[in-house]
C-alpha positions as CSV (number, residue, x, y, z in Angstrom):
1,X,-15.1,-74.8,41.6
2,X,-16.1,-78.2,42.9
3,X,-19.6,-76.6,44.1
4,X,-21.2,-76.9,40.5
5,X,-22.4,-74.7,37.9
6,X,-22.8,-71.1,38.5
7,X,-22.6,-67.4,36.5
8,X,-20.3,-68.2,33.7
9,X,-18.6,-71.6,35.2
10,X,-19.2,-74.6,33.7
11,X,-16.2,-77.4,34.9
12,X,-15.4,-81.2,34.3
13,X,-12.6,-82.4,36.7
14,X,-10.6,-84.8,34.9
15,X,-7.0,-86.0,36.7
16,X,-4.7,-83.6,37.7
17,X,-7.5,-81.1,37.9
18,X,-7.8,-80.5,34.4
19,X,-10.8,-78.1,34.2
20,X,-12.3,-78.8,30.8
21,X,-14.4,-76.2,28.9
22,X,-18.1,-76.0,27.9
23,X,-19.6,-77.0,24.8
24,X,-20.7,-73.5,23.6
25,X,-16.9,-72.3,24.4
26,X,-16.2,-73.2,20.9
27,X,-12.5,-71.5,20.2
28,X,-12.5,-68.2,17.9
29,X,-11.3,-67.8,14.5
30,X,-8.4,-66.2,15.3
31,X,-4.9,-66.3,13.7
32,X,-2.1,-68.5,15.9
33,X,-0.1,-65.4,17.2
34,X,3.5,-65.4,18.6
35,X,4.4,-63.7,21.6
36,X,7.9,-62.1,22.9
37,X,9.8,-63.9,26.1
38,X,9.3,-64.0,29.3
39,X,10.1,-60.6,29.5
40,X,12.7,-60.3,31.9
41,X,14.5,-56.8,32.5
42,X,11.0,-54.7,31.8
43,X,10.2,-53.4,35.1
44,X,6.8,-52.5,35.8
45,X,6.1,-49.6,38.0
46,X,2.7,-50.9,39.7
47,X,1.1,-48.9,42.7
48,X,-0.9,-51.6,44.4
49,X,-1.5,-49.4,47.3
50,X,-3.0,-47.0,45.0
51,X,-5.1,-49.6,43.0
52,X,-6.4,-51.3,46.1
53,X,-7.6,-47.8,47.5
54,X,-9.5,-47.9,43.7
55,X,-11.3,-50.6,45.3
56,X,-12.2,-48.9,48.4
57,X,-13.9,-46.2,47.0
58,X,-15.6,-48.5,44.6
59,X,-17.2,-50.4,47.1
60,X,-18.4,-47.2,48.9
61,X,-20.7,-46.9,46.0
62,X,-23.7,-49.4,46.7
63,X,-25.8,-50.7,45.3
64,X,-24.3,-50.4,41.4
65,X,-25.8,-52.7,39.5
66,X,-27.5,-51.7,36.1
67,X,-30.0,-49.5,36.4
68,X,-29.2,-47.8,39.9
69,X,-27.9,-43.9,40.4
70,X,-24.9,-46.2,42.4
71,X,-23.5,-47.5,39.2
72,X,-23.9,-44.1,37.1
73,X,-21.5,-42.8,40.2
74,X,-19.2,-45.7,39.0
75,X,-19.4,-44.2,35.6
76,X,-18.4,-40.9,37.2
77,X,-15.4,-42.0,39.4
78,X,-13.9,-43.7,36.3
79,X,-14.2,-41.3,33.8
80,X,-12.7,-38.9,36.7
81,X,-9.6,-41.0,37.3
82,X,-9.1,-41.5,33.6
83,X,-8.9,-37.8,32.7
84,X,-6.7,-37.3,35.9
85,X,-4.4,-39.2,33.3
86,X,-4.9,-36.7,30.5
87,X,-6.9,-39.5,29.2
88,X,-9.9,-39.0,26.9
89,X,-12.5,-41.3,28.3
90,X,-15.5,-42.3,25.7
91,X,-18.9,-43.3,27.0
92,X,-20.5,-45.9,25.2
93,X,-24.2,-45.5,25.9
94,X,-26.7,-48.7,24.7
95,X,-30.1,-50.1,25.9
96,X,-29.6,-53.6,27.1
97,X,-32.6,-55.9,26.5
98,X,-32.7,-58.7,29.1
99,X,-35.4,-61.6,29.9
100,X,-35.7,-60.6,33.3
101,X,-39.5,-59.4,33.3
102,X,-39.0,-56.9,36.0
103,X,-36.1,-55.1,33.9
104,X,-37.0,-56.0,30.1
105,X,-34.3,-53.1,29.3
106,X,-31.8,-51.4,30.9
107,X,-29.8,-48.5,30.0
108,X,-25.6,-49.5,29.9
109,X,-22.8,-47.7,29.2
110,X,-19.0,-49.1,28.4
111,X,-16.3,-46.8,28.6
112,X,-12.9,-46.8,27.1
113,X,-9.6,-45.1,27.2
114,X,-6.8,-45.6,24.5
115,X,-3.4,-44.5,25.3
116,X,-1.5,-44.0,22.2
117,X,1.6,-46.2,20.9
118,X,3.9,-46.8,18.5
119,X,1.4,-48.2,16.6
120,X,-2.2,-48.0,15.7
121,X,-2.4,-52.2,16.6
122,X,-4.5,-52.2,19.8
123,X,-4.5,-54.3,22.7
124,X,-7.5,-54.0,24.8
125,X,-7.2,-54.3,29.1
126,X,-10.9,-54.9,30.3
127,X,-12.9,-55.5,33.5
128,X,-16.8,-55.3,34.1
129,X,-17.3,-52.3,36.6
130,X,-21.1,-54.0,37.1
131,X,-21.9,-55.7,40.1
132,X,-24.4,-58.5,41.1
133,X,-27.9,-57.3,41.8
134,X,-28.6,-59.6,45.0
135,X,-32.1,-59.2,47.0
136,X,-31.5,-58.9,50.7
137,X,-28.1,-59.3,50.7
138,X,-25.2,-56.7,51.8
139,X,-23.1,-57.3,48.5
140,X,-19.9,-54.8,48.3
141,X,-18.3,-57.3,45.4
142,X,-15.2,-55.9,46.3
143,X,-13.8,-58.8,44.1
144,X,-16.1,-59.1,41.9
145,X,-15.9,-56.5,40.1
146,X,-13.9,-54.1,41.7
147,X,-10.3,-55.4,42.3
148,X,-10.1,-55.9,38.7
149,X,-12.1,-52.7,38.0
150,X,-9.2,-50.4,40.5
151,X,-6.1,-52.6,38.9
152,X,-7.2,-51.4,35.3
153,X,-7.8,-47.7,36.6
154,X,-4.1,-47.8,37.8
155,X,-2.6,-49.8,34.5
156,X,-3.9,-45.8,33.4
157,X,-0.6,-44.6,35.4
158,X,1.7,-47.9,33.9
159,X,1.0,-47.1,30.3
160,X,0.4,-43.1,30.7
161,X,4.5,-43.0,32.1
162,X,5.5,-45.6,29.7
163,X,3.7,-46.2,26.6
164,X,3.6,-49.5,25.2
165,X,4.5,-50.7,21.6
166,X,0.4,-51.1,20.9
167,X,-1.8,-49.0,22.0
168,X,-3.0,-49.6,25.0
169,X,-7.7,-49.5,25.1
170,X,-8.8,-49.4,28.8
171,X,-12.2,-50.9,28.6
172,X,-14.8,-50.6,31.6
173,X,-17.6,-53.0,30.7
174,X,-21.2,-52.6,32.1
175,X,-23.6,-55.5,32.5
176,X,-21.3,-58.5,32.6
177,X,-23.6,-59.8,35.6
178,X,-27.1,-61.3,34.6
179,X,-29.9,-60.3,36.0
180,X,-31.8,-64.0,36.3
181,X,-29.8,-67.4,35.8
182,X,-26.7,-66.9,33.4
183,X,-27.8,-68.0,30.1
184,X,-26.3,-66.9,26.3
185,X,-29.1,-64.5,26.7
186,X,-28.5,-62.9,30.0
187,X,-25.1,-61.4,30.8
188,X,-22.2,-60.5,29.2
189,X,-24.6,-57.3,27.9
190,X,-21.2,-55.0,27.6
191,X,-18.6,-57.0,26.1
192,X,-21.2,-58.4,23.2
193,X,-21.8,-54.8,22.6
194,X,-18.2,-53.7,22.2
195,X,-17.8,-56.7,20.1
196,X,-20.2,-56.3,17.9
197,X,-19.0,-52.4,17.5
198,X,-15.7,-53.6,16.8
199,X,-16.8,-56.5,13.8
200,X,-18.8,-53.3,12.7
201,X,-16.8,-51.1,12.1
202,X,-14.2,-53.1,10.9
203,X,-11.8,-52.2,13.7
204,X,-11.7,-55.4,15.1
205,X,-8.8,-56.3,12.9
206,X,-6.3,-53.5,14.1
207,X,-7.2,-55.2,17.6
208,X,-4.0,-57.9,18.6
209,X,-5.2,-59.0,22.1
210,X,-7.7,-58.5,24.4
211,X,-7.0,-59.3,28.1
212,X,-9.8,-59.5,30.4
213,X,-9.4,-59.9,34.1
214,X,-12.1,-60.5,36.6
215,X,-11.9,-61.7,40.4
216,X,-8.5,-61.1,40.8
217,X,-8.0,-60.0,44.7
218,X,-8.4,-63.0,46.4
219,X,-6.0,-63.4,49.0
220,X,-5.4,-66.8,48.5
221,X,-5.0,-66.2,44.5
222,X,-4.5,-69.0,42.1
223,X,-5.2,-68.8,38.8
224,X,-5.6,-71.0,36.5
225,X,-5.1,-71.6,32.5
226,X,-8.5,-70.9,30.7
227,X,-9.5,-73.4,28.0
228,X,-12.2,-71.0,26.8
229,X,-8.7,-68.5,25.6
230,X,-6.9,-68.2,22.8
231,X,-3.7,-70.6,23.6
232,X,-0.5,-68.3,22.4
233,X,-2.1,-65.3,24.6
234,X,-2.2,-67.6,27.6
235,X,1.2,-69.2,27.4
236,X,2.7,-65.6,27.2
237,X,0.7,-64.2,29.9
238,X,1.7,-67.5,31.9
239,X,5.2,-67.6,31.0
240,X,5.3,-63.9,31.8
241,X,4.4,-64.7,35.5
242,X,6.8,-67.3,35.8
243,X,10.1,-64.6,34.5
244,X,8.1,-62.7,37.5
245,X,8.3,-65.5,39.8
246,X,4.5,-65.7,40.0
247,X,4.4,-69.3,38.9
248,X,2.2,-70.1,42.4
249,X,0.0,-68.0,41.5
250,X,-0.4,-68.6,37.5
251,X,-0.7,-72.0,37.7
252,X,-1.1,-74.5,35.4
253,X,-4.3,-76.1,36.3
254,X,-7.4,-75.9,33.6
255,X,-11.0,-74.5,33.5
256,X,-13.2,-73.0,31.3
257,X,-14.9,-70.0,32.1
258,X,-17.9,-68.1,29.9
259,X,-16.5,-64.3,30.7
260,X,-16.2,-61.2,29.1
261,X,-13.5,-62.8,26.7
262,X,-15.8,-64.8,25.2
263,X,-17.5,-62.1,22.8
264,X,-14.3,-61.6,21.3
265,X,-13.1,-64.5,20.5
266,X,-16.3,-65.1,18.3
267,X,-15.7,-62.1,16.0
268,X,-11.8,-63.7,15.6
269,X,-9.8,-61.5,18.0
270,X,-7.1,-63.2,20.6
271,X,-8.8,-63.1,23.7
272,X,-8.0,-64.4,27.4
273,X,-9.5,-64.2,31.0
274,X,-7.6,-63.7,33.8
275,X,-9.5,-64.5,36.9
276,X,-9.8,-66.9,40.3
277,X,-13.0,-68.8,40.5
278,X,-12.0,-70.5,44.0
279,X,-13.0,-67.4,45.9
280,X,-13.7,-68.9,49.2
281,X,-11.9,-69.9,52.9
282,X,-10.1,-72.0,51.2
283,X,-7.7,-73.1,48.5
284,X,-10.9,-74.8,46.7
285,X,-13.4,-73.1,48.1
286,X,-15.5,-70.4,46.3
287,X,-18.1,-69.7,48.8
288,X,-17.5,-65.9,49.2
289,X,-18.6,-65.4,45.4
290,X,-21.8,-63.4,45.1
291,X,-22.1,-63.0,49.1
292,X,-21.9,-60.5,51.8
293,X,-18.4,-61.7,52.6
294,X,-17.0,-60.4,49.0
295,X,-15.4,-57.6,50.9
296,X,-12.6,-55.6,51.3
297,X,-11.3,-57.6,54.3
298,X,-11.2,-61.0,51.9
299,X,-9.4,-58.9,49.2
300,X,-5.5,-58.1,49.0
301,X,-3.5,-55.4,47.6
302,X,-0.7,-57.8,46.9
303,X,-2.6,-60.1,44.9
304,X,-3.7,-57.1,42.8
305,X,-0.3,-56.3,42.6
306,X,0.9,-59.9,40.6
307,X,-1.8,-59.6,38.4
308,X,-0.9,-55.9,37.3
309,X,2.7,-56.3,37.1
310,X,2.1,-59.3,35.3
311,X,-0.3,-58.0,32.7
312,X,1.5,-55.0,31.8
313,X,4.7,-56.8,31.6
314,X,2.8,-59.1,29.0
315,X,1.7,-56.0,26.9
316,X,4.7,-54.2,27.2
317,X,6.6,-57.6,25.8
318,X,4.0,-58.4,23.1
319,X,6.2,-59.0,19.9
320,X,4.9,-56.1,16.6
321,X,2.2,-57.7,15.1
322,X,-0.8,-56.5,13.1
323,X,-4.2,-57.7,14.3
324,X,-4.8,-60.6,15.4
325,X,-1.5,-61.8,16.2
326,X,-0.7,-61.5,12.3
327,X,3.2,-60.4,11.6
């Protein structure tokens, strides 16, 4: 992180490594919401083995950025696994206007899966399936995008075997990449769609949480608190890890991170991103991100396996609330 502004970074080191966020990370309007405890005595059934193998086959699709047949076979391999759950997966299908001149629109597609509840409140798990379109380089992004792409195809199996008190939206967003420099208008394409769906439609207020995670297999995982995130969402996600003893790895270290969250926290909906930005050969490094060496040898199943047990423990301990984190 110490290497400057990139995609969707933008970082102030202050002491202790407080990471603070960007101007245009302005916090949502959503409600203060209350969370359950720690959550200790819900065990989480999490195949990592199975999610990391997700991966594999991910990354033997390439190239699949927007606009190539590789990322339509993405499309394919997740509405596969989904409905190997019973699932219903819905294809979201949108033209995406960019400012790139060489692609001034490009057809995208988000796909979701609910699994049903007690309640009709939904909590939304998402990752962007994209990845990076790089010129002359041998980019797998077996990080970025697809650890957290195969660890929210397996939280399919968590919540199919043990439904939650919310319902449970798996959300595969397209386009999170930009084509050109990041900018407000270029990237993010997916989750500013699906927002915008949600606000309307007016179902954006039966929606309590949204959980995003991104980058998530790094072997040497640490992640830390975003500032762009709703606070209550983060401390429960974060005091979730610690009942899990995954306090090394939730750590309590700041940054602030433009991300697939950020969409809905504008239209008012509790949003946080889960992800690693020091994606590198070392503990502050992040010079593997958006190379050739974002690969499956610099990813780890374990890693994938904190962040899933930790994330579903979360949803599964969410207290009953209506929207929004309103009682």
């Amino acid at each position: 992180m110490l290497n400057g502004v990139n995609r969707h970074v933008l970082i102030i080191i202050v002491p202790v490594l407080f990471l603070a966020a960007c101007p245009n990370g302005k916090p949502g309007r959503e409600k203060t919401g209350q969370a359950a405890k720690s959550g200790v005595g819900v065990t989480v059934d999490f195949n990592e083995h199975r999610a990391f193998e997700h991966v594999k086959n991910i990354v033997n699709i390439n190239p699949r950025y927007p606009g190539t047949p590789g990322i339509e076979a993405v499309r394919k391999y997740i509405e596969k696994e989904l409905a190997s759950h019973a699932l219903k997966p819905a294809r979201d299908s949108f033209t995406a206007k960019t400012p790139h001149s060489a692609f001034p629109e490009v057809q995208m597609a988000n796909i979701t899966a609910d699994i049903r509840g007690e309640t009709d409140d939904i909590v939304i798990i998402g990752s962007h399936y994209d990845a990076k379109m790089l010129r002359n380089v041998d980019f797998q992004g077996a990080n970025d995008s697809g650890s957290s792409t195969g660890l929210v195809l397996e939280l399919a199996d968590v919540f199919v075997k043990r439904p939650a008190y919310h319902t449970v939206r798996l959300a595969f967003f397209d386009g999170e990449e930009s084509f050109g420099e990041w900018s407000d208008r270029d990237g993010l394409y997916g989750s500013k769609h699906y927002a915008a769906m949600l606000k309307r439609t007016g179902e954006y207020a039966k929606v309590s949480a949204v959980i995003i995670v991104d980058m998530i297999g790094d072997v040497r995982l640490r992640i830390p608190r975003d500032h762009l995130s709703t606070k209550w969402l983060v401390d429960h996600i974060w005091k979730t890890a610690a009942g899990l003893g995954y306090s090394h790895v939730f750590v309590n270290d700041y940054h602030g991170i433009e991300d697939d969250h950020v969409p809905f926290r504008k239209i008012g909906i509790s949003a946080v991103d889960i992800i690693d930005m020091n994606y590198g050969p070392g503990w502050t490094s992040n010079a593997f991100w958006h190379t050739a060496y974002d690969n499956m040898i610099n990813i780890s199943e374990q890693s994938m396996g904190i962040v899933g047990r930790t994330v579903a423990r979360s949803v599964y301990t969410l207290k009953k609330t209506t929207g929004n984190g309103r009682k």
